[in-house]
C-alpha positions as a Markdown table, in Angstrom:
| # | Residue | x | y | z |
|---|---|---|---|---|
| 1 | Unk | 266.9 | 119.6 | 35.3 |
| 2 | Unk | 263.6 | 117.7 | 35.2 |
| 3 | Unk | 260.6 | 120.3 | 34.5 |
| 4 | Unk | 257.0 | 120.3 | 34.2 |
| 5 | Unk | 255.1 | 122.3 | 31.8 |
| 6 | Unk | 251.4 | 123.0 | 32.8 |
| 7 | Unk | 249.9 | 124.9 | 30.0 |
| 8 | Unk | 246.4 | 125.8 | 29.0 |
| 9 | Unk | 246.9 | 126.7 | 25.1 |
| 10 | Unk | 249.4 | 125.0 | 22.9 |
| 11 | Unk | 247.2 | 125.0 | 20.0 |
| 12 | Unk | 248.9 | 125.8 | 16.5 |
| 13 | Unk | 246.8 | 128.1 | 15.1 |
| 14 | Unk | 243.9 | 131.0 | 16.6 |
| 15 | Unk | 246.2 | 132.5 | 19.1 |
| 16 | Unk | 249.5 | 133.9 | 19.5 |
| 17 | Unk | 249.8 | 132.1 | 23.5 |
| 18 | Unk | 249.3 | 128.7 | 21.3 |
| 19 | Unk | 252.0 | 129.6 | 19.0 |
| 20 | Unk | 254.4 | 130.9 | 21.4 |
| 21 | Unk | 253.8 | 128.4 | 24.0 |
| 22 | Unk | 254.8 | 125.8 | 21.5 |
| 23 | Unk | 257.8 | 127.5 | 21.1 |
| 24 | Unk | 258.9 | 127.9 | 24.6 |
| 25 | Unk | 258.2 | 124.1 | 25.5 |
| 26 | Unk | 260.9 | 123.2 | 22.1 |
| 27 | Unk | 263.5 | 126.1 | 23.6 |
| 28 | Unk | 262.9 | 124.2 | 26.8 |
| 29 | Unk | 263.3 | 120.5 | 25.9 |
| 30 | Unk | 266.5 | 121.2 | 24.2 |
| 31 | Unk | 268.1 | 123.7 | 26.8 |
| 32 | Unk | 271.5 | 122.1 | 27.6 |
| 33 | Unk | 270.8 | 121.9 | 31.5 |
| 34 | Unk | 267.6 | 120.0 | 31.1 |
| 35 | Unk | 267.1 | 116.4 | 31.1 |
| 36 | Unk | 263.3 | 116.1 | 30.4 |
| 37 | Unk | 260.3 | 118.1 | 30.2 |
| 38 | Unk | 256.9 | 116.1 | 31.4 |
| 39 | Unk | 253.4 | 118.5 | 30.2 |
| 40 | Unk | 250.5 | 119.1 | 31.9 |
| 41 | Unk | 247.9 | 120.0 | 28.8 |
| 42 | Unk | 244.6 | 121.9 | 31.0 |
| 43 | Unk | 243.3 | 122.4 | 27.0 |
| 44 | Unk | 240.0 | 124.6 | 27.2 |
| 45 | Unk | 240.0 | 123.9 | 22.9 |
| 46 | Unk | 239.4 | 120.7 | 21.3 |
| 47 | Unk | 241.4 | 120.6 | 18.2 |
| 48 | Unk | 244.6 | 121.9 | 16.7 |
| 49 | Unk | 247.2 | 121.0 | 18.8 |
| 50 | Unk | 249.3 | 118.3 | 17.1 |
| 51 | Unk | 251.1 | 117.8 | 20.6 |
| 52 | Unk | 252.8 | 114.8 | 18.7 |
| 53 | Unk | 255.6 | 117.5 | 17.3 |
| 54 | Unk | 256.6 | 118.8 | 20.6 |
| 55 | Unk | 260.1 | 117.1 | 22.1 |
| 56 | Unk | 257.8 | 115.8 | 25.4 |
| 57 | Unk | 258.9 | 112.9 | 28.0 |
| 58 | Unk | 255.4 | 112.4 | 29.4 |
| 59 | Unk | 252.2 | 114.1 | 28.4 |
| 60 | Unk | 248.6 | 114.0 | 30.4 |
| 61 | Unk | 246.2 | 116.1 | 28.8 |
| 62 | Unk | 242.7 | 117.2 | 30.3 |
| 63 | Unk | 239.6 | 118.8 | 28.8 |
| 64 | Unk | 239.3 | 122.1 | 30.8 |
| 65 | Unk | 235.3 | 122.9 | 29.3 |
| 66 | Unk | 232.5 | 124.9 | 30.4 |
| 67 | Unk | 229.0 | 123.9 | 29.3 |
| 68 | Unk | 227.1 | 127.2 | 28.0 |
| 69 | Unk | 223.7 | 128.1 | 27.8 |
| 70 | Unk | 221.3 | 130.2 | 28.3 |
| 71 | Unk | 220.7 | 129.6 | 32.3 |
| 72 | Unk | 225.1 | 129.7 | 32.4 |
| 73 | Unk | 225.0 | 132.8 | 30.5 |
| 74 | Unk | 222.5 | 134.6 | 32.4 |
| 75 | Unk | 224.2 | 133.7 | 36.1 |
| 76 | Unk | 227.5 | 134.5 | 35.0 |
| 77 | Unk | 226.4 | 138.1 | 33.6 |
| 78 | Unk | 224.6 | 137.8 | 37.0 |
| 79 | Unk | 228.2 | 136.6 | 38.9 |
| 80 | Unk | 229.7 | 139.8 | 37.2 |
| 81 | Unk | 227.2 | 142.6 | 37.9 |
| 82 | Unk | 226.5 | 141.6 | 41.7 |
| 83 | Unk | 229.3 | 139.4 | 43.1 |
| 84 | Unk | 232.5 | 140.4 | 40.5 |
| 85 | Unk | 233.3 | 136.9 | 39.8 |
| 86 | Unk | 232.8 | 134.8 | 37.2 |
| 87 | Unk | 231.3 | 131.1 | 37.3 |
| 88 | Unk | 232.6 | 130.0 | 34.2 |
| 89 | Unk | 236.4 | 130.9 | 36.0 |
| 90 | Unk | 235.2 | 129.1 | 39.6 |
| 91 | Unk | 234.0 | 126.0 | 37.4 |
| 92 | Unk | 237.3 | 125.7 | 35.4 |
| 93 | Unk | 239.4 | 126.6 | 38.6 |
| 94 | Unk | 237.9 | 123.9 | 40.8 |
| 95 | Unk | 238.6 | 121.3 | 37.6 |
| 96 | Unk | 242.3 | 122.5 | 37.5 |
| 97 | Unk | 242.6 | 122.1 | 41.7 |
| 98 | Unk | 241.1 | 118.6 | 41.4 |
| 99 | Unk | 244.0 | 117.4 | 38.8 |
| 100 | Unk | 247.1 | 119.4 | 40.2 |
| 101 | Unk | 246.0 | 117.3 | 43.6 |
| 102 | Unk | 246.9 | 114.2 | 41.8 |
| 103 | Unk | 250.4 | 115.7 | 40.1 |
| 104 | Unk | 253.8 | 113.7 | 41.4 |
| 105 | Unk | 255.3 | 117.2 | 41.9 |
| 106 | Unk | 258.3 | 115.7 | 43.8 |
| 107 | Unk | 259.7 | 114.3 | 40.5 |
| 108 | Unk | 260.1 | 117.2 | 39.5 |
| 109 | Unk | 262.7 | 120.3 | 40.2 |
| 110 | Unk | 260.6 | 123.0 | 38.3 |
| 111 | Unk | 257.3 | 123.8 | 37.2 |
| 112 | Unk | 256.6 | 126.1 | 34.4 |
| 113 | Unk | 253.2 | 127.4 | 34.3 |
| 114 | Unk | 251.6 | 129.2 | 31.3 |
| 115 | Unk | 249.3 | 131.6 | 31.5 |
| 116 | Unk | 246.6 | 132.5 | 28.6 |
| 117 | Unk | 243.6 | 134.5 | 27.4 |
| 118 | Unk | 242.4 | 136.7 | 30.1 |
| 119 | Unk | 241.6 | 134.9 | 32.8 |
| 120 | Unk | 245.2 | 132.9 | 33.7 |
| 121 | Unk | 243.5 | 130.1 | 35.3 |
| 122 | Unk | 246.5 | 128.2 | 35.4 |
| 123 | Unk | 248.2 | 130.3 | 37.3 |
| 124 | Unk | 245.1 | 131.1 | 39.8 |
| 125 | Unk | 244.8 | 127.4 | 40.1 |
| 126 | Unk | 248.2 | 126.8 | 41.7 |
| 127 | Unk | 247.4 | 129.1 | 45.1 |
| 128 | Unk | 246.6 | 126.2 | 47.1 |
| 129 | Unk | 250.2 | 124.9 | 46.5 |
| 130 | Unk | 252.1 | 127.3 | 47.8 |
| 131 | Unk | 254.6 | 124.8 | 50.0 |
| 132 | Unk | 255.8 | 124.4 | 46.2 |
| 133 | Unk | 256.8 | 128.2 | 45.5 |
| 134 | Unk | 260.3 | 127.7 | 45.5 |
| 135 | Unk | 259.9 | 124.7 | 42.5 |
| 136 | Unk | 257.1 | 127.0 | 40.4 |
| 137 | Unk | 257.4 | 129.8 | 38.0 |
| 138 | Unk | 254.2 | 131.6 | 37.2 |
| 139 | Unk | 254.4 | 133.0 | 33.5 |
| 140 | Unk | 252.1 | 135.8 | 32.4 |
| 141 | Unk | 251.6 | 136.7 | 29.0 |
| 142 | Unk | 250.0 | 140.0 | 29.0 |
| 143 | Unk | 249.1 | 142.5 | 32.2 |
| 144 | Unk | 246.2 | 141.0 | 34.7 |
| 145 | Unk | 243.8 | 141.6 | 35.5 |
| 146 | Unk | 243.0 | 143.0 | 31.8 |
| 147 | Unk | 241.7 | 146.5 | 33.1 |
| 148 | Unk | 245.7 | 147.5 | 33.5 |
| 149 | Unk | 246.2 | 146.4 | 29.7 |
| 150 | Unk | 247.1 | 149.6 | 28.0 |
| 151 | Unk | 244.9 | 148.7 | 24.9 |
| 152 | Unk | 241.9 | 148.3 | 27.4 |
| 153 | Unk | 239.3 | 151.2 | 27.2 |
| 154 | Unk | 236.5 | 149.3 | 29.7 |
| 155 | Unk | 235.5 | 150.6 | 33.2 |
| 156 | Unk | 236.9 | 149.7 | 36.5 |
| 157 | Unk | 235.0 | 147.1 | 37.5 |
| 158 | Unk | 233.7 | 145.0 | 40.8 |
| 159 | Unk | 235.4 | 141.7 | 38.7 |
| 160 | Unk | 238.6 | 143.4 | 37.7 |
| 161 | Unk | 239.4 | 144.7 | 42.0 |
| 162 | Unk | 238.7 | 141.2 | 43.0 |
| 163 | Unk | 240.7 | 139.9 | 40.3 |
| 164 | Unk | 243.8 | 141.9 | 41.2 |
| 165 | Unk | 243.6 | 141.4 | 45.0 |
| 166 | Unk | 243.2 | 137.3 | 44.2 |
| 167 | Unk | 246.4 | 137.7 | 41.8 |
| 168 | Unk | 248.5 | 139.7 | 44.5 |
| 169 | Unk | 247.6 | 137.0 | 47.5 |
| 170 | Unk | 249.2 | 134.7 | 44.9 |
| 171 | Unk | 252.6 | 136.3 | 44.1 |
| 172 | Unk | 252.7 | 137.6 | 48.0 |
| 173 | Unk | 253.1 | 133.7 | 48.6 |
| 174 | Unk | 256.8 | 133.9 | 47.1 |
| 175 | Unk | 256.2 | 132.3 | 43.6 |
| 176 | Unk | 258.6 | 133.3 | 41.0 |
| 177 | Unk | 257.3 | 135.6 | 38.3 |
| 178 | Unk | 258.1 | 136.0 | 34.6 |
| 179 | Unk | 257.0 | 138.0 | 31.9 |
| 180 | Unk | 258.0 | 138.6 | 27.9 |
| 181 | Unk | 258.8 | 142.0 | 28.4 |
| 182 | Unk | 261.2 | 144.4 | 29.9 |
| 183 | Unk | 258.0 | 146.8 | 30.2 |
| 184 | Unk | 255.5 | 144.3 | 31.6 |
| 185 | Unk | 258.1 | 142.8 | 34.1 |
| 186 | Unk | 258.7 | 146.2 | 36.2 |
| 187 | Unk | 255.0 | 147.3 | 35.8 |
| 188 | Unk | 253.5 | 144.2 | 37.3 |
| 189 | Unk | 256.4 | 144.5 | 40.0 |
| 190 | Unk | 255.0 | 147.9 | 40.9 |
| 191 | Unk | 251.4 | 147.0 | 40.9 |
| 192 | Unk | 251.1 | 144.1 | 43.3 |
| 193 | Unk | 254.3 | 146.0 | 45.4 |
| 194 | Unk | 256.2 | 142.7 | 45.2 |
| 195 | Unk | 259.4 | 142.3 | 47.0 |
| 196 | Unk | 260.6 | 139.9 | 44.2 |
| 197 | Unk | 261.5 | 141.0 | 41.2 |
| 198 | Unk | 260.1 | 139.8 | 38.0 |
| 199 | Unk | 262.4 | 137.8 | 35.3 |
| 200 | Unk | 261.8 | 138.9 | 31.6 |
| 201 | Unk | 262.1 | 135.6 | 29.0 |
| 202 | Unk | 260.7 | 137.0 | 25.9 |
| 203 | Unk | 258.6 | 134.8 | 23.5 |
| 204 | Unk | 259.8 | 132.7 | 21.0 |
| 205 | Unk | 259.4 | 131.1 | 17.7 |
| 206 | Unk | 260.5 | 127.3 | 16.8 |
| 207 | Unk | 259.6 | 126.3 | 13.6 |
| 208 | Unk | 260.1 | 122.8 | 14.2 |
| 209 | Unk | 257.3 | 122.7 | 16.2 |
| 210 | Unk | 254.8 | 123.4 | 13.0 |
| 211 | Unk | 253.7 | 121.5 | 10.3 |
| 212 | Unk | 255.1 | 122.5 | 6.8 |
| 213 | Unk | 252.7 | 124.4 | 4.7 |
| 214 | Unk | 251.6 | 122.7 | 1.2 |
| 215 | Unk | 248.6 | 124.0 | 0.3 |
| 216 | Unk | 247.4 | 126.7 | -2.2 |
| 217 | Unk | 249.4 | 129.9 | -1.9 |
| 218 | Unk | 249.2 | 133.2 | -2.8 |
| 219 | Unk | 250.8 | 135.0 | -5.4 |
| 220 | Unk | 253.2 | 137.6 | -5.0 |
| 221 | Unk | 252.3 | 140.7 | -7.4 |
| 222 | Unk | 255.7 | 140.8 | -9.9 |
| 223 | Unk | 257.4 | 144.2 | -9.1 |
| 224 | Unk | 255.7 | 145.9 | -6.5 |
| 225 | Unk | 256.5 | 146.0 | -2.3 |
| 226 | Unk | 254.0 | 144.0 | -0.4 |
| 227 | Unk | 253.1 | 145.6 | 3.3 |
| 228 | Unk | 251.5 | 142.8 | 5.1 |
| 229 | Unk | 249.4 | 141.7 | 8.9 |
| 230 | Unk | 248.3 | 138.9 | 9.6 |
| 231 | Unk | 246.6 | 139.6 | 13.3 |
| 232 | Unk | 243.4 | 141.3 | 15.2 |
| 233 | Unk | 241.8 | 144.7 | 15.4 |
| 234 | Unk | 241.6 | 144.8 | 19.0 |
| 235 | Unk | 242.5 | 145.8 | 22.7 |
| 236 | Unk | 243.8 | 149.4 | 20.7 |
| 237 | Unk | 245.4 | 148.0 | 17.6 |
| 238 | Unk | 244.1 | 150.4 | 15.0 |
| 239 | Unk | 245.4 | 150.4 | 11.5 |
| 240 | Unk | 243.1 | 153.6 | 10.3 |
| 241 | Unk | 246.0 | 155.9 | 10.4 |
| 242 | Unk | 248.4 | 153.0 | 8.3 |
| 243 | Unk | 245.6 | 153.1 | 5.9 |
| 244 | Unk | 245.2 | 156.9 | 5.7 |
| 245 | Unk | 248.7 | 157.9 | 5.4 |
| 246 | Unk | 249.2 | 155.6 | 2.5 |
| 247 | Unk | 246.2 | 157.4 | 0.7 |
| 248 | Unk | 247.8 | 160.5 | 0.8 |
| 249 | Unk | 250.7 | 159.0 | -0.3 |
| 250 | Unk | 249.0 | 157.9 | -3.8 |
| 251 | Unk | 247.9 | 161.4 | -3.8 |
| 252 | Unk | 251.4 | 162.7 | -3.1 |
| 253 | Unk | 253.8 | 160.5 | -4.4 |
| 254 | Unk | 251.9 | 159.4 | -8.1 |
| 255 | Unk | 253.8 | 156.2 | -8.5 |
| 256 | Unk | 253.0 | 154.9 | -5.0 |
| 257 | Unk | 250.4 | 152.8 | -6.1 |
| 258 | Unk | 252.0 | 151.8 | -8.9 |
| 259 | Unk | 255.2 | 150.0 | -6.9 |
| 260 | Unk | 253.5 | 149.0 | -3.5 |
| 261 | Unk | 250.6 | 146.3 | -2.3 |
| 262 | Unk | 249.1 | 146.4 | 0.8 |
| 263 | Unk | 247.6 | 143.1 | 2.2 |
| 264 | Unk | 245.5 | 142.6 | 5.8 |
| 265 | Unk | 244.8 | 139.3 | 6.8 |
| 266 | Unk | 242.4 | 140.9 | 10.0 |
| 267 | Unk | 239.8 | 139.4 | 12.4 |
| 268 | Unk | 237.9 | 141.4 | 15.3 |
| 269 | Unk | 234.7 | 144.2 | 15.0 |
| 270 | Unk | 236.4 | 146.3 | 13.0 |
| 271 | Unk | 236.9 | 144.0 | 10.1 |
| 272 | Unk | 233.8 | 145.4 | 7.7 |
| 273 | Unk | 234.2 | 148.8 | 8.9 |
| 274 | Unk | 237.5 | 149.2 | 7.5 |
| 275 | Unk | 236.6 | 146.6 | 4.4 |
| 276 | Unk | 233.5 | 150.0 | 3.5 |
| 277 | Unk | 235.7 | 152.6 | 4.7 |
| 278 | Unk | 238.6 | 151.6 | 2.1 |
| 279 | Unk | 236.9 | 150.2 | -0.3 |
| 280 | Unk | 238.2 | 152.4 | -3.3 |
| 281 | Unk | 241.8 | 151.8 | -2.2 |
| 282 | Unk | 243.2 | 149.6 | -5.0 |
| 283 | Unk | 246.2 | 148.8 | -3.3 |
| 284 | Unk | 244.5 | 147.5 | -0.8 |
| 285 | Unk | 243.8 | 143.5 | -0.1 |
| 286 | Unk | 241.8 | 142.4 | 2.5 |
| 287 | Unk | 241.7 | 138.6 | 3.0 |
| 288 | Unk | 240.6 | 136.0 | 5.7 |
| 289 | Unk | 243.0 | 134.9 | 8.4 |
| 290 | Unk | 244.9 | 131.7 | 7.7 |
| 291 | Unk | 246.5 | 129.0 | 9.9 |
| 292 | Unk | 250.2 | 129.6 | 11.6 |
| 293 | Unk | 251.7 | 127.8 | 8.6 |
| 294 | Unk | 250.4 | 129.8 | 6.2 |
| 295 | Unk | 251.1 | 133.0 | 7.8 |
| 296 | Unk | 254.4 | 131.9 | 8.4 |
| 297 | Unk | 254.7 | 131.1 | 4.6 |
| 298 | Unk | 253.1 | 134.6 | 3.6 |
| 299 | Unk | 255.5 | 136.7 | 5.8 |
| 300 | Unk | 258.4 | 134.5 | 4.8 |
| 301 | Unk | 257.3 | 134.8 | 0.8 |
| 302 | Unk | 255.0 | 137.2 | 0.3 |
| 303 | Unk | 255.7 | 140.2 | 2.4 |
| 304 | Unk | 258.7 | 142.8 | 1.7 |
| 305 | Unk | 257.7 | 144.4 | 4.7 |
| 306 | Unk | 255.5 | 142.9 | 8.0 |
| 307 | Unk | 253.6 | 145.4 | 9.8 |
| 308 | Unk | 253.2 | 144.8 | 13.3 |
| 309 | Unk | 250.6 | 147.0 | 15.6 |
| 310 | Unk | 250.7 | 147.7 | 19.3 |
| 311 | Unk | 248.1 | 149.2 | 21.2 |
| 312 | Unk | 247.6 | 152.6 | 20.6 |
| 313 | Unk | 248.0 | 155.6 | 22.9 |
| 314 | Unk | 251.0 | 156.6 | 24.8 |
| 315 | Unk | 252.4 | 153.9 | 26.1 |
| 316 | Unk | 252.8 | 149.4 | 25.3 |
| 317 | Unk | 254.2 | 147.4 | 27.6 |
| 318 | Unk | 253.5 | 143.8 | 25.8 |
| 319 | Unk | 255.8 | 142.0 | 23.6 |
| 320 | Unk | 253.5 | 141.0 | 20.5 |
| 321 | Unk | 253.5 | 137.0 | 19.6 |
| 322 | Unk | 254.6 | 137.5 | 16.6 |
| 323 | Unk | 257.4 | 139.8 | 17.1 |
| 324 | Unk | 259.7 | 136.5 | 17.0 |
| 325 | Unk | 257.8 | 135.3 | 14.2 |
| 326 | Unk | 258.7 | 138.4 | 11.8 |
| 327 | Unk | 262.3 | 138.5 | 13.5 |
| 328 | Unk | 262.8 | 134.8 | 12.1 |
| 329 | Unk | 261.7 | 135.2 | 8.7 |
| 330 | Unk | 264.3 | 138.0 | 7.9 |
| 331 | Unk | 262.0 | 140.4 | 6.1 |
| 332 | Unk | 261.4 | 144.1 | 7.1 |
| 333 | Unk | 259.3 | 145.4 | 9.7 |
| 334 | Unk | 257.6 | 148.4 | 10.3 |
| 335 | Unk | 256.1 | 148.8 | 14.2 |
| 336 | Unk | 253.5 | 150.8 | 14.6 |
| 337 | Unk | 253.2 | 151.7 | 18.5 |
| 338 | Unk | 253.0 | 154.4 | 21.3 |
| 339 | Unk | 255.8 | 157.3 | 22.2 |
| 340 | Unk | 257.1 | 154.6 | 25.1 |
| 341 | Unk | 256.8 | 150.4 | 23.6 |
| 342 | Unk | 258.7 | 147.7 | 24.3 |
| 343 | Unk | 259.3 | 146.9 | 20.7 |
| 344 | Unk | 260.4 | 150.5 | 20.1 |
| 345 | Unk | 263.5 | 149.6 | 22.7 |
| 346 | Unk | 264.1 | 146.4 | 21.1 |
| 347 | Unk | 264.4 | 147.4 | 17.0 |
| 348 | Unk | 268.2 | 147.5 | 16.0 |
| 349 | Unk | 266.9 | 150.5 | 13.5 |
| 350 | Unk | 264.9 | 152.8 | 14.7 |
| 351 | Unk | 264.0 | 154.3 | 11.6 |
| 352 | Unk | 261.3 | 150.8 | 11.6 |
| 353 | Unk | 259.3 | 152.6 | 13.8 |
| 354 | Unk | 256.6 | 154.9 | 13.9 |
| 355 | Unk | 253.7 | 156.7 | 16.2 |
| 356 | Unk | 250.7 | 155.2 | 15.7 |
| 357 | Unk | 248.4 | 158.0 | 15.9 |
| 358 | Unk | 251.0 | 160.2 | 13.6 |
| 359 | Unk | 250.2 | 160.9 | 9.5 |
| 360 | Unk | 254.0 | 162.6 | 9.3 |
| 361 | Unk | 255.8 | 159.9 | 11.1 |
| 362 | Unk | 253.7 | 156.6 | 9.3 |
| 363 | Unk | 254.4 | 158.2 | 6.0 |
| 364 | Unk | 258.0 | 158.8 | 6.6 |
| 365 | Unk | 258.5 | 155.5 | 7.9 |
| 366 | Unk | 256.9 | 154.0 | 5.1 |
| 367 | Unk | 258.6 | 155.7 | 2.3 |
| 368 | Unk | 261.8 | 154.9 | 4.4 |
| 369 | Unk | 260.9 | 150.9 | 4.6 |
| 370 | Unk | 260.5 | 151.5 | 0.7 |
| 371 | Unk | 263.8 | 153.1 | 0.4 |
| 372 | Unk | 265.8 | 150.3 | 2.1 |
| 373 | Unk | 264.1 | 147.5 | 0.1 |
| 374 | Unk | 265.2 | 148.8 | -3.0 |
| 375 | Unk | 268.6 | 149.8 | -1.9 |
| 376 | Unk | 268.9 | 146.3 | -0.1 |
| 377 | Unk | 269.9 | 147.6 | 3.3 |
| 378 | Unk | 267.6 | 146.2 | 5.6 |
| 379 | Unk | 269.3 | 145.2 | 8.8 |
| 380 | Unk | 268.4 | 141.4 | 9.8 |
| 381 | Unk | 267.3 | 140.1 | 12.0 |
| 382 | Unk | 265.4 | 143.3 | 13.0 |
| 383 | Unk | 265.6 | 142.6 | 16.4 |
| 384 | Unk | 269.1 | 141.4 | 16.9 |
| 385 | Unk | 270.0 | 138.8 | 18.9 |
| 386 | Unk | 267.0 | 139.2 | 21.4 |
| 387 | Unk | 265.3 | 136.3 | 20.1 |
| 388 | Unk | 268.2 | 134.0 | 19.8 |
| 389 | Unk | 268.7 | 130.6 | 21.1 |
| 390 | Unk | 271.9 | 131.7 | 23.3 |
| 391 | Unk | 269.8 | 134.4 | 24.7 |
| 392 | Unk | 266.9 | 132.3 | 25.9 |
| 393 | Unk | 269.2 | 129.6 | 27.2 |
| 394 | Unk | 271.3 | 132.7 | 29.5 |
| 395 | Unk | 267.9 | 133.8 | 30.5 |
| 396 | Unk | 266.6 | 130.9 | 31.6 |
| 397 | Unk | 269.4 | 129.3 | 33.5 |
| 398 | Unk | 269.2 | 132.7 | 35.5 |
| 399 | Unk | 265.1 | 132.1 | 36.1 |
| 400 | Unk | 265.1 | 128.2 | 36.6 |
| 401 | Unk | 268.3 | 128.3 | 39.3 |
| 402 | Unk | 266.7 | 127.5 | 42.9 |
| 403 | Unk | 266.6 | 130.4 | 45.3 |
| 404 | Unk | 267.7 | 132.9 | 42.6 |
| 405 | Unk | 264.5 | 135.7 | 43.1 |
| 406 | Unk | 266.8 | 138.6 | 41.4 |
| 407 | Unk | 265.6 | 140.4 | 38.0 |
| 408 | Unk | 267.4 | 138.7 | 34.4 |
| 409 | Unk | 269.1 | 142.0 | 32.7 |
């Protein structure tokens, strides 16, 4: 097979889409069925991407930029109030149209498209093309528009209806449709009543496709198990309750904070609200976030056990970017998530998870993370074999096969 990948963010470090992206183009490229994979770089960042590592026939990148300022600013806060639409998007869109107007797409058999942040202009950009819909595959990362994202706590607004009905006129032209999770695939099914189903490929991690950490590094504490995040305080991730039940644990348990560190490497509004609020906790380590590499390294090295947040509330239908990551460095995890989460279906030991909004259940599962460190009896890789090589290579045969419009199992 001869595929195009037209992607928006394959940067290394400041997102999960960059890091995950990366990953799926090295899956791709070295997929037994394909012969070459040709990218189409739409890059809306200007740094970071180190494009040289990636296993690429032909590359064409393009500068995807909006100019801001104050006159920008005030007409798109205009565009959103008034009109629901947003000129920064229509700018960027009409960019995108202009190149994919000059793309060879007959050289090609598939094109992969990947979507990222919240507008998916990628994607948006290809609905002019629909004579191609049996040769693209639309990939979205998370739920559009972002008011169906379970994390999301924002109104209904003007921009978020016209957003949806401009996303369903684009499946309802017959492109196929992927997502990373089980969740996400049926849900996004169900909201724009398609009469394809959606495939599920879940995200991946290639370490290849990252530069090798040799830097400064941080010490490990000698003796004590290291809890660790590395990721944002956002869209519902809340690690309050984390944080609480393992104060009651020092209270409880009086050698808890003698045999365990806790270490957040945390961006997002809540950063020096949580850096006052737990201020006394010596156990506690908040630091800056660090390039991929290093969080790589840190997981890898530093952390017994990787925490990993989903949005809170009763139900998470995303697949986290680094869920692959953690599954990789063969460390313990403990997922903290809603009563129905995707990760919750996928963890080979349930005991790994708990409720996020639950004192009882986060304190068990921590003192049982504990437990199975010191008795050497964490199961790896926590996840299985869902982020394996074999299993993105069945997957994707089924999804990149002409005509086949049926759901992957």
């Amino acid at each position: 097979m001869r595929l195009l990948v037209v992607a928006e963010d394959l940067r290394v470090s400041g997102t999960s889409e960059g890091q995950v992206s990366r990953s799926f183009v090295y899956r791709l490229a070295l997929h037994p069925d394909v012969e070459k994979v040709d990218l189409l770089y739409l890059k809306k960042e200007s740094s970071d991407h180190e494009i040289d590592m990636l296993p690429l026939n032909q590359v064409w990148e393009h500068d995807i930029l909006f100019s801001k300022n104050k006159i920008s600013k005030f007409v798109e806060k205009l565009g959103h109030k008034i009109f629901g639409k947003s000129l920064e998007d229509k700018v960027k869109l009409s960019k995108m149209e202009k190149i994919l107007s000059n793309v060879r797409f007959e050289n090609y058999d598939f094109i992969a498209v990947r979507s990222s942040g919240q507008s998916f202009l990628s994607l948006r950009a290809f609905k002019k093309f629909d004579y191609l819909k049996d040769k693209i595959v639309l990939f979205f990362h998370d739920p559009y528009p972002v008011f169906w994202d379970p994390g999301y706590s924002g109104p209904f607004s003007k921009r978020s209806e016209n957003e949806f009905k401009d996303m369903k006129s684009l499946i309802d032209l017959g492109f196929k449709c992927v997502t990373p999770s089980n969740l996400l695939s049926k849900d996004l099914r169900f909201l724009y009543k398609s009469n394809r189903n959606f495939f599920t490929l879940p995200h991946q991690f290639a370490p290849e496709v990252f530069s090798v950490f040799n830097g400064p590094k941080l010490k490990k504490e000698s003796g004590k198990i290291t809890f660790m995040y590395h990721g944002a305080i956002q869209l519902g991730r809340k690690i309050d309750y984390f944080l609480d039940a393992c104060k009651d644990l020092m209270v409880e348990s009086p050698d808890f904070k003698d045999q365990v560190k806790l270490i957040l490497r945390i961006k997002g509004n809540d950063v020096e609200r949580i850096k006052t609020k737990y201020k006394d906790m010596e156990i506690l380590q908040i630091l800056p976030q660090v390039p991929s590499q290093v969080a790589f390294w840190e997981a890898k090295e530093i952390a017994d056990i990787n925490l990993i947040l989903e949005p809170s509330g009763n139900y998470s239908n995303i697949l986290v970017g680094k869920a692959p990551l953690l599954d990789y460095v063969n460390r313990g995890v403990l997922v903290l998530g809603p009563e129905e989460s995707e990760l919750r279906n996928l963890l080979v030991d349930q005991s790994s998870f708990a409720l996020a909004g639950s004192l009882i259940d986060i304190k068990r599962a921590v003192l049982s993370s504990i437990q199975k460190i010191r008795d050497n009896n964490t199961m790896y890789p926590v996840f299985g074999e869902y982020f394996s090589v074999e299993n993105f290579n069945n997957l994707a045969s089924k999804i990149f096969t002409p005509n086949n419009n049926s759901a992957s199992e």
